[in-house]
C-alpha positions as CSV (number, residue, x, y, z in Angstrom):
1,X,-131.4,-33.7,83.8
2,X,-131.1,-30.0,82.8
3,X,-131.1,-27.8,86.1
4,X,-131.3,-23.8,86.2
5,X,-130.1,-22.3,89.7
6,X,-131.7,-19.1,90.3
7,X,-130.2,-16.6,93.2
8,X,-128.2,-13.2,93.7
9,X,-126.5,-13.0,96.7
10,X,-123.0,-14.4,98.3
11,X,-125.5,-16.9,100.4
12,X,-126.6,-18.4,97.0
13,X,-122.9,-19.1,95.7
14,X,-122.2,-21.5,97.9
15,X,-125.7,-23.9,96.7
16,X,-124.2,-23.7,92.9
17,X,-120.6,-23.6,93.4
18,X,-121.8,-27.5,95.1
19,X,-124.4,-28.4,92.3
20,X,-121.2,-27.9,89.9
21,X,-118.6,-29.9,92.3
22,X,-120.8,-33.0,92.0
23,X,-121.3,-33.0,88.5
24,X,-125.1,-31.9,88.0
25,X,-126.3,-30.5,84.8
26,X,-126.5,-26.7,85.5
27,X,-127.7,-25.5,81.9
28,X,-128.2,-21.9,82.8
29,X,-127.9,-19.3,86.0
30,X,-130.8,-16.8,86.7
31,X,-129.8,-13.5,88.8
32,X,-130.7,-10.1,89.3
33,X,-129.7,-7.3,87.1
34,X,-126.1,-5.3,87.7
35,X,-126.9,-2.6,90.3
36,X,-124.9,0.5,90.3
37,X,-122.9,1.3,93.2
38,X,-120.7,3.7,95.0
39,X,-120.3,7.6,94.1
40,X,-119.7,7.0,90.4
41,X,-122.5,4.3,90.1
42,X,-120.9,1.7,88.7
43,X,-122.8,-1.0,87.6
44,X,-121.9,-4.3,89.6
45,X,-122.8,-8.0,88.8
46,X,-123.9,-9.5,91.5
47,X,-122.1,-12.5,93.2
48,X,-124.0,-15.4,91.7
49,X,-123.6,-13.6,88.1
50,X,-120.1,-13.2,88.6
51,X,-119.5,-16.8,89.8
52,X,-121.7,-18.3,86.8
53,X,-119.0,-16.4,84.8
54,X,-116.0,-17.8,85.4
55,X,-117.7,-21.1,84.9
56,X,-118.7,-20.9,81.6
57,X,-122.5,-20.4,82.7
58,X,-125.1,-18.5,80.5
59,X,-126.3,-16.0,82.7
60,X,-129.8,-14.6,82.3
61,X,-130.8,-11.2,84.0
62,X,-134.6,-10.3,83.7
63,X,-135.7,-6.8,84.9
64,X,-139.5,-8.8,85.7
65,X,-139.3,-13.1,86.1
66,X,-143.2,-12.9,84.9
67,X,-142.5,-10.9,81.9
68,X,-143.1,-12.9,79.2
69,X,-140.2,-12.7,77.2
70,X,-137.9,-14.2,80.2
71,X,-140.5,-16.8,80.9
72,X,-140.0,-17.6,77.2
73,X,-135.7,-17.5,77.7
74,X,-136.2,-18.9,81.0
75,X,-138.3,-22.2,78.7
76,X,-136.0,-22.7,76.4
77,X,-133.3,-24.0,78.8
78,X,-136.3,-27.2,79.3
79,X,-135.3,-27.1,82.9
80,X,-136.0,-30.2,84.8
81,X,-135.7,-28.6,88.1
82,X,-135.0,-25.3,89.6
83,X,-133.2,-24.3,92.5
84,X,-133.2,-21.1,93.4
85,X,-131.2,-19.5,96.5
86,X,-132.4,-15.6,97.8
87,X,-133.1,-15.2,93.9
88,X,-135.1,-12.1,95.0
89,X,-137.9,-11.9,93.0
90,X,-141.5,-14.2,93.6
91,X,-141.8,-17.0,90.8
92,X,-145.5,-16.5,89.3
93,X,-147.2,-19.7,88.3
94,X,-146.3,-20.2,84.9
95,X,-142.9,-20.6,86.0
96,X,-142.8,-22.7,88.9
97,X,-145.2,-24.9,86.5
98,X,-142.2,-25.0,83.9
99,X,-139.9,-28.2,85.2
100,X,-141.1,-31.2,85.9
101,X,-139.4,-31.8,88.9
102,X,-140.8,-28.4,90.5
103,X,-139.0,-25.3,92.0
104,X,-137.4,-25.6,95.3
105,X,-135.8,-22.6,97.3
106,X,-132.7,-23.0,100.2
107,X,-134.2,-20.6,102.9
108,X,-132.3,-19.1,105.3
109,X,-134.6,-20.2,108.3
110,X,-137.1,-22.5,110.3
111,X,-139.7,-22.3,107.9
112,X,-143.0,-21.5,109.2
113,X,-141.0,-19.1,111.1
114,X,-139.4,-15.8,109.1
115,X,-140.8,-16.3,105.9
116,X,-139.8,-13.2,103.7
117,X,-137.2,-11.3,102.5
118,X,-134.3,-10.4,105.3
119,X,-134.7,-14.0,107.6
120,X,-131.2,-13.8,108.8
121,X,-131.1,-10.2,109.8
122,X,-134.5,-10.2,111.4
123,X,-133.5,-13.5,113.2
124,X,-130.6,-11.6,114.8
125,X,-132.5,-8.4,115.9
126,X,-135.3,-10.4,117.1
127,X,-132.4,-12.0,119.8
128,X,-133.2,-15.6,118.3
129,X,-130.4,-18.3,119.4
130,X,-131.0,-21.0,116.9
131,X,-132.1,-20.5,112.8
132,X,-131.7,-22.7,110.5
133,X,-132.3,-23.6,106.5
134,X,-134.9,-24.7,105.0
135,X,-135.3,-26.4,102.0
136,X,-139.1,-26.6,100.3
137,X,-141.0,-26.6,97.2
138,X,-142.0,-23.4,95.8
139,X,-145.3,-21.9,95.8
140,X,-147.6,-18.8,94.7
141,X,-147.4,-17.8,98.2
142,X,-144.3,-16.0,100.1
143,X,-142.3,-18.5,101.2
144,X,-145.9,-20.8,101.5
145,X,-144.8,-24.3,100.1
146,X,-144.4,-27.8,101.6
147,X,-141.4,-28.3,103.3
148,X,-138.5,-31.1,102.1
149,X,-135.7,-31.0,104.5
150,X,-134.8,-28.7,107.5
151,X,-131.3,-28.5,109.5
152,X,-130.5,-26.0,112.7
153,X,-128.3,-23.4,113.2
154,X,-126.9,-22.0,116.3
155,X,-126.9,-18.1,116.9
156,X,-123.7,-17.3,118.8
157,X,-123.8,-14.0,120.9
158,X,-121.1,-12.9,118.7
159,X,-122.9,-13.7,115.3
160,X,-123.4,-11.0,113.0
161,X,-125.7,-10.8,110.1
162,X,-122.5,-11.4,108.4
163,X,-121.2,-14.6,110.2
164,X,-124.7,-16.0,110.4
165,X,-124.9,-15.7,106.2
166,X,-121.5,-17.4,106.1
167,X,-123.1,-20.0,108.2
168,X,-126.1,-20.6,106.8
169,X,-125.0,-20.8,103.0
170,X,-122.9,-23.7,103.7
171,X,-125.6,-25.5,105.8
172,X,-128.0,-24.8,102.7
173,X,-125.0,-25.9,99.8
174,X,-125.1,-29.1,102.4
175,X,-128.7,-29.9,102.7
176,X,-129.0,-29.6,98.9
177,X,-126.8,-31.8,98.5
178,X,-127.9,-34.3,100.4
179,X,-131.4,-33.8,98.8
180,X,-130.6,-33.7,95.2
181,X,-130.8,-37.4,94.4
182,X,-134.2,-37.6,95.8
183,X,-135.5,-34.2,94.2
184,X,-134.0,-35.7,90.7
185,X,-135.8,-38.8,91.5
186,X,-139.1,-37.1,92.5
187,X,-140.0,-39.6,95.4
188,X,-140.3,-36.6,98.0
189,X,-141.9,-36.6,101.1
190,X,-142.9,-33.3,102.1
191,X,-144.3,-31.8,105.3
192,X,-147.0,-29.1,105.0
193,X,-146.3,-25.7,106.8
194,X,-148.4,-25.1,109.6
195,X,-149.9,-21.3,108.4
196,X,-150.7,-20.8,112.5
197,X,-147.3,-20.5,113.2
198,X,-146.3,-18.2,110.5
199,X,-143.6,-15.2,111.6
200,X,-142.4,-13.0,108.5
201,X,-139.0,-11.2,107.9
202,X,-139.8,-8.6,105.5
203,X,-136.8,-6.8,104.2
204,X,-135.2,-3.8,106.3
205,X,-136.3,-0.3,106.1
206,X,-134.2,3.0,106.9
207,X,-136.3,2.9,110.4
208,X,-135.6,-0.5,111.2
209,X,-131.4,0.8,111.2
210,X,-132.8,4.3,114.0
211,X,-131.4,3.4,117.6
212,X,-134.2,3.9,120.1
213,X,-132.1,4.4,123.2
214,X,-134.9,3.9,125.6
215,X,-134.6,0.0,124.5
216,X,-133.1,-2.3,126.3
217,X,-129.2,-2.9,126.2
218,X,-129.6,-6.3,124.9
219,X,-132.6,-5.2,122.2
220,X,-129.9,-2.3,120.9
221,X,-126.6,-4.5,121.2
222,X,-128.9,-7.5,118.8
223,X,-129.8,-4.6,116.4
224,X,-126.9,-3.3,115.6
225,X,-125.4,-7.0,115.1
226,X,-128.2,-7.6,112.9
227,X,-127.3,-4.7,110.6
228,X,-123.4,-5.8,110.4
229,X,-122.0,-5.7,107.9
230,X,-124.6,-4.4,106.0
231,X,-126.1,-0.5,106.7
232,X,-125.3,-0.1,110.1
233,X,-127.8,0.9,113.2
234,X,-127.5,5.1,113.3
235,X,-128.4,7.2,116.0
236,X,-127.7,11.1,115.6
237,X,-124.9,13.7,117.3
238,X,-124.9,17.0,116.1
239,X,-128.0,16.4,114.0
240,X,-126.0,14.4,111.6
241,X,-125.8,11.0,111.1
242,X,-123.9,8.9,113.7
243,X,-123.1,5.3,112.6
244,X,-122.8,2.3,115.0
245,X,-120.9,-1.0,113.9
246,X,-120.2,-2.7,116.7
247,X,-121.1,-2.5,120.6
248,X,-120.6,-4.5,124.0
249,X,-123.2,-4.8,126.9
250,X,-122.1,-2.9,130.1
251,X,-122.3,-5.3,133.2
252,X,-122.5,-2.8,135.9
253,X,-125.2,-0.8,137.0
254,X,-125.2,2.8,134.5
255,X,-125.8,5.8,136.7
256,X,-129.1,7.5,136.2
257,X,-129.6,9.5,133.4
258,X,-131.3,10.0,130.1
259,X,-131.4,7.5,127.7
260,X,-129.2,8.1,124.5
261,X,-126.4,10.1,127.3
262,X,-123.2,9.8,126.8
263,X,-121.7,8.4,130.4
264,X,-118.2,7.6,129.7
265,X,-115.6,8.3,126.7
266,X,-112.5,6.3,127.5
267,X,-110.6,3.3,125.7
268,X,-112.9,0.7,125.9
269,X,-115.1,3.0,124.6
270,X,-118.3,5.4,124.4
271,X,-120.8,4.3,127.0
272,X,-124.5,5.3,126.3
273,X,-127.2,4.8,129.0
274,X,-130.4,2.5,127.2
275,X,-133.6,2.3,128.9
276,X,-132.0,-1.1,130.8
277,X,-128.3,0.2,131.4
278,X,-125.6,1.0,129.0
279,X,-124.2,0.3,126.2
280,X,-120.6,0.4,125.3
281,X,-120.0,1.4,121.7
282,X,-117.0,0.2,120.3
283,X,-116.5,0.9,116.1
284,X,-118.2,4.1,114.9
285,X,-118.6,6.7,111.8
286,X,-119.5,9.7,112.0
287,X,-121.0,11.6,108.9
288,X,-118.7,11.9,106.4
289,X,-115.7,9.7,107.4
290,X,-115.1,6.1,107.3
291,X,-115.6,3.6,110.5
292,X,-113.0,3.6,113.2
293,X,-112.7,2.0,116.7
294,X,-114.4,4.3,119.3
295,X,-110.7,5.1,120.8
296,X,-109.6,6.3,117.9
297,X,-112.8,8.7,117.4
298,X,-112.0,9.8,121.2
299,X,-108.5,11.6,120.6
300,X,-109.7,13.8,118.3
301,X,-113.4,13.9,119.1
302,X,-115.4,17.6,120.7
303,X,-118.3,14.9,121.8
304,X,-118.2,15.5,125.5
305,X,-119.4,14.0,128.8
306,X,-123.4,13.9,129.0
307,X,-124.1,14.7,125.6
308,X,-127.4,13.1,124.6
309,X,-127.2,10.7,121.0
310,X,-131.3,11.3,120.0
């Protein structure tokens, strides 16, 4: 049976790189368009399209999936089923309608909960403990269709956005593959989504990455996670831009001050009161240089005792 894997990011590679280990008929890879990138904007393919590459895939890249001229590429591959994996675009109708064994999506969470865009990040920030993927039939609706197979996750303290992706694409390459015979076959039992329990991740926004320092320790110390290795949380010093990569929890009592002060600058590193405590932040960047442990930004640094990070 002729497949076509749709998907875009690193979290996708890992479903086609096993759909071409066990011998399944991949006839053609869908992905996003090259973005530029960097100062001089060059134009990057993106994981999956560079993967599809050095395997000999055709590699389709459609500005718009319902324009009708990729619907009419998209046809001529007579896909039998499609599997798409944080493709990044919604599917319109006369798609999913094309194979005959439906669309089916590997979702980065406990479907009903964190249907959207930015699952794994959201599940971080939100201080979840457990995720898991999802693997269900597509539908009209974001992220709406009957469910095939789930498996959970654990969310170490540790876990990044980073580490949690890493996770989570192998559990979804593994639950495909343990679905695929079935999906091929087309005896599938599904399991309707219950809309009443519904939670949605939509993608991240510049003010989703703004510290509020009159948050909790915990709420701050998950956001940041949640934005590694990605954009970063921010707050600002000096009125510019003051990046924060990585951060511990204080376990003593902070001494009583505003939140966002700066309480301590020594080699563990720069302790900020929160609304709860403090925080200790560990790897930093300030505006216009490149991360560095918070020791290193120390020796050399004018920030001073009770400065206030706004």
């Amino acid at each position: 049976m002729n497949i076509v894997f749709m998907g875009t990011p690193d979290f996708a590679v890992s479903s086609l790189r096993m759909l071409l280990d066990e011998g399944y008929n991949v006839v053609a890879v869908v992905t996003q368009p090259d973005r530029p990138q960097g100062r001089k904007k060059v134009l990057v393919p993106t994981p999956v399209k560079a993967f599809a590459l050095e395997h000999g895939l055709p590699v389709l890249q459609p500005q718009r999936m319902r324009s009708p001229e990729a619907v009419e590429e998209l046809a001529s591959y007579n896909p039998d089923l499609i599997v798409t994996a944080a493709y990044g675009q919604i599917l319109p109708k006369v798609v999913l309608d094309l194979p005959a064994r439906g669309c089916v999506n590997v979702h980065g969470s406990l479907l009903p909960k964190y249907r959207g865009g930015a699952p794994i990040q959201r599940c971080i920030i939100n201080g979840e403990t457990v995720t898991g993927i999802t693997i269900m039939y597509m539908a009209e609706g974001l992220d709406t269709g009957d469910m095939i197979a789930q498996v959970e996750v654990p969310i170490g303290d540790l876990d990044t956005s980073g580490t949690l992706f890493e996770k989570l694409s192998a559990a979804g390459a593994s639950l495909l593959q343990q679905e695929m015979p079935t999906l091929l076959h087309g005896d599938v039992q599904v399991t309707p989504q219950d809309d009443s329990e519904a939670t949605y991740a939509p993608n991240l926004k510049r003010e989703d990455e703004k510290i509020d320092w009159n948050r909790s320790s915990r709420d701050i110390y998950n956001q940041i996670r949640g934005l590694v290795p990605y954009s970063g949380a921010f707050t600002f010093w000096n009125d510019e831009v003051f990046k924060v990569w990585s951060a511990n929890v204080s376990e003593h009592a902070s001494k009583d001050a505003a939140p966002g002060t700066v309480l301590q600058l020594i080699q563990q590193g720069i302790e900020v009161k929160t609304g709860d405590g403090s925080l200790w932040l560990t790897e930093i960047q300030p505006s216009g240089k490149k991360a560095m442990l918070a020791e290193q930004f120390i020796r050399g640094t004018s920030m001073s005792l009770g400065t206030v990070l706004s």
